[in-house]
Steps between C-alpha positions, in 0.01 A plus 500: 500500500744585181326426179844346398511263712401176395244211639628198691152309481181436274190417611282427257088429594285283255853310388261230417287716216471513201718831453795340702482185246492702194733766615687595846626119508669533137602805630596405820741248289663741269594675782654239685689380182618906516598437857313792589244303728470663919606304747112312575252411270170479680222410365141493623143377470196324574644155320563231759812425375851400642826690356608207275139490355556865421784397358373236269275780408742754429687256243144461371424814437866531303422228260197676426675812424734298272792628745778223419619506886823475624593304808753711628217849463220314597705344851590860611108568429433185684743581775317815605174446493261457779133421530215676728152357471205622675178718466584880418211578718641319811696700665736168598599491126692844517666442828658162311564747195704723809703215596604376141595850443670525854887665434458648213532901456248591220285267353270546211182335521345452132092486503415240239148449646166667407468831541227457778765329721732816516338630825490160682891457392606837598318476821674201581829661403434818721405253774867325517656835481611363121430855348729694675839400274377401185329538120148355391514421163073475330386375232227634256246588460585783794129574605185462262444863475604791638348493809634180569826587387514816780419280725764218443749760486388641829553192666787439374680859560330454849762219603773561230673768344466627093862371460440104627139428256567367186178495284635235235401554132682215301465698194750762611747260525472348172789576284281669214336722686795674638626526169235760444637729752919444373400512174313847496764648763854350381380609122493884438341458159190510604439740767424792270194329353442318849144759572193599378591697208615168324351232654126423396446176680589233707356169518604216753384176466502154714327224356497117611414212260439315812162531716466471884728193563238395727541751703118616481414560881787728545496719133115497561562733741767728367452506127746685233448839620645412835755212370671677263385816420589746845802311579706363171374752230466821752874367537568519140315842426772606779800391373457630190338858620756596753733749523830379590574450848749785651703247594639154542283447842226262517298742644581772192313193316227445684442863522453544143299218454261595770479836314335339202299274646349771692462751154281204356168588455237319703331270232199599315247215536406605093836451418539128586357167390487165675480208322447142630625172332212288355489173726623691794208470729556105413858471692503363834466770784360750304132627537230396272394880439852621534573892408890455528668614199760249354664833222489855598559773242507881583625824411714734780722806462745641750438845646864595464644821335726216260134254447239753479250393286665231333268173554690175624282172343515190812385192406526145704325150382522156625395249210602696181692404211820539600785523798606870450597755756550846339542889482463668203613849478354697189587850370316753323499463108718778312351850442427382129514159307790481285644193301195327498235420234179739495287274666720335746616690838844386654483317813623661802805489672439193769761385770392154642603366815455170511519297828349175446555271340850598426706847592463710195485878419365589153552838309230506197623784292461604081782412263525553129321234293724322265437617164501808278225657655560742812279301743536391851462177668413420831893300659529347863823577738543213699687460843426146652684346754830253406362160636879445639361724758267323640681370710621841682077573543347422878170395569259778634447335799858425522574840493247616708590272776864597508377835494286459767773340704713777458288771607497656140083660421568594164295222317255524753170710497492784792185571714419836316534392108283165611211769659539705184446177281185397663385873454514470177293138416279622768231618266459217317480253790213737586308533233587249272354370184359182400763250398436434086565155403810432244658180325756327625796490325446857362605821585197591724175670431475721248317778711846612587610580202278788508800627764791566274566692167344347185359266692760260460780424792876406367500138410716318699672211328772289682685387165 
């Protein structure tokens, strides 16, 4: 199979979810109005519907996205789309699934289903001979721990090669985040101070001013360890650890990133705090003497001759007081204070990459005060993103889609660098302490502050 070649069908399973309402059908969209949809559409599910009521839903689920649809876009959507309905236990359903599919050279089949459905869906796919010429494309979470994880990759390498999985991890296909990785490469500037001898921290944080979204049976379950923390922020450390790739090859990429992720230290259980919402155990679906942590803050470093020793500051929160999604990249203080008064220190040198809620990159550095006195000030460089190009930006799972289609794995998380990940939250999900209780609408206990320097994270504002 050529990795360039590029899918004439998508079948997607669970098109009647929640994730396929909020996300692959906008998608699904954008890329029709791109003309860039395969040849079938196929979507599939439990739902006793007919094809026009999956239509109805489809222009539904638009409106709810506020997508202002076209006729023309949404008719060549329309046009290709087909509907499979049955049981993904019953082995009937997939030999349907074989016949909608019937024709075509390389489908993908997209798993937007419950993570304990995999093995019933891939059986069925195995059983119709479906595997043989085509990509899987899986959501997260990939596995619960790492156990798990070996073993959902050993099924899946048992029926299809490295090159046709697609572990999907929408982050890496937001627009931000990649930014990380152009901006430290495509900038020369700051590779000489891009190491432990001038870096002293770096702290990464993802917090929600939202809660559960009534989502409690399901996040009951996984918690902000496993949501965010060994997929989106291991992600993160990545990008902005690596070495740059050797070449332009998705697999130069990959390589490199796997190389971090597999230098991080497996987490000290001392280093980490959970936290838990206050009125959590009150949402619907979630246990009365529930131990799932709603914020997780923790301290890692990265075994690597560039990272040694230098401590990297995660933390992830739903219900906090603000939207923000950030990396902050601080550097030592000078060798000696100079230009400032005798009982004030400068502040450090801080680069902020901010990727929610707005593209912006931040360069705190020390000017001269104004004034007669030789003093310095603390000024902000400021790159943010012209809003006349927001039109030019895809969706992540717009991107990730077409990627998918195409055969191309860089945004997508490789078998090895998800093992390593789960190596390294192992510990915690192991031994791990009791959740504390925190505020909502704050920035999360205050037992983690006991993590970082001065006790006292960077503020993040989103003025």
């Amino acid at each position: 199979m050529s990795a360039a070649q590029r899918s004439d069908a998508l079948i997607l399973f669970g098109i009647t979810g929640d994730l396929s309402k909020k996300k692959l059908i906008p998608a699904l969209y954008r890329l029709a109005e791109a003309d860039r949809l395969p040849e079938r559409v196929i979507g599939v599910a439990r739902s006793e519907w007919s094809l026009d009521e999956l239509r109805t839903h489809m222009r539904a689920a638009l409106k709810a996205a506020d997508v202002e649809v076209d006729h023309e876009a949404f008719g060549r959507l329309s046009d290709r789309l087909g509907f499979v309905q049955g049981d993904y236990q019953d082995a009937a359903t997939f030999g349907r699934v074989a016949e909608a599919v019937e024709g075509c050279e390389l489908p993908v089949f997209y798993f937007a289903i419950p993570p304990d459905l995999f093995d019933d869906v891939i059986g069925g796919l195995v059983a119709n001979g479906l595997h043989e010429r085509s990509r899987v494309v899986l959501e997260k979470p990939f596995g619960r721990d790492l156990d798990s994880a070996r073993a959902l990759n050993e099924l899946l390498q048992r029926h299809f090669p490295e090159s046709s999985i697609f572990r999907i991890d929408h982050f890496l296909g937001k627009e931000a985040v990649q930014n990380l990785m152009v901006f430290r490469f495509a900038n020369t500037i700051l590779d000489p101070v891009w190491n432990r001898y001038y870096v002293d921290n770096v702290q990464i944080t993802l917090a929600e001013d939202f809660g559960i979204e009534g989502r409690g049976r399901f996040y009951d379950e996984v918690g902000a360890l496993r949501d965010v923390v060994q997929n989106h922020l291991l992600q993160v450390v990545a990008l902005l650890a690596m070495e740059p790739p050797a070449t332009d090859d998705a697999e130069a990429l990959r390589d490199e990133i796997a190389k971090v992720i597999r230098a991080i230290r497996p987490f000290d259980p001392a280093d980490v705090v959970r936290g838990q919402v206050e009125g959590y155990r009150d949402e619907e679906g979630v246990a009365p003497d529930s131990d799932t942590e709603t914020f997780v803050a923790l301290r890692a470093y990265v075994d690597s001759w560039r990272w040694a020793d230098v401590p990297w500051y995660i933390r992830a929160g739903k219900s906090m007081a603000s939207t923000v999604t950030e990396a902050v990249v601080e550097l030592k203080r000078p060798p000696r204070p100079m230009f400032s008064g005798a009982t004030e220190a400068p502040t450090p040198n801080r680069l902020r990459f901010r990727m929610k809620p707005d593209d912006l990159i931040t360069l705190n550095m020390q000017a001269k005060r104004p004034g007669e006195e030789l003093a310095s000030m603390p000024v902000a460089l400021l790159l943010q993103e012209q809003p006349h190009l927001d039109e030019l930006r895809l969706g992540a799972y717009d991107r990730l889609l077409d990627d998918a289609l195409d055969g191309d794995p860089r945004l997508f998380s490789r078998a090895d660098a998800v093992d390593a990940a789960w190596r390294a939250v192992q510990p915690v999900l192991d031994d791990p302490s009791p959740v504390v209780p925190y505020a909502p609408g704050s920035w999360g206990p205050q037992e983690a502050d006991r993590l970082v320097p001065g006790s006292t994270w960077n503020p993040c504002t989103t003025e």
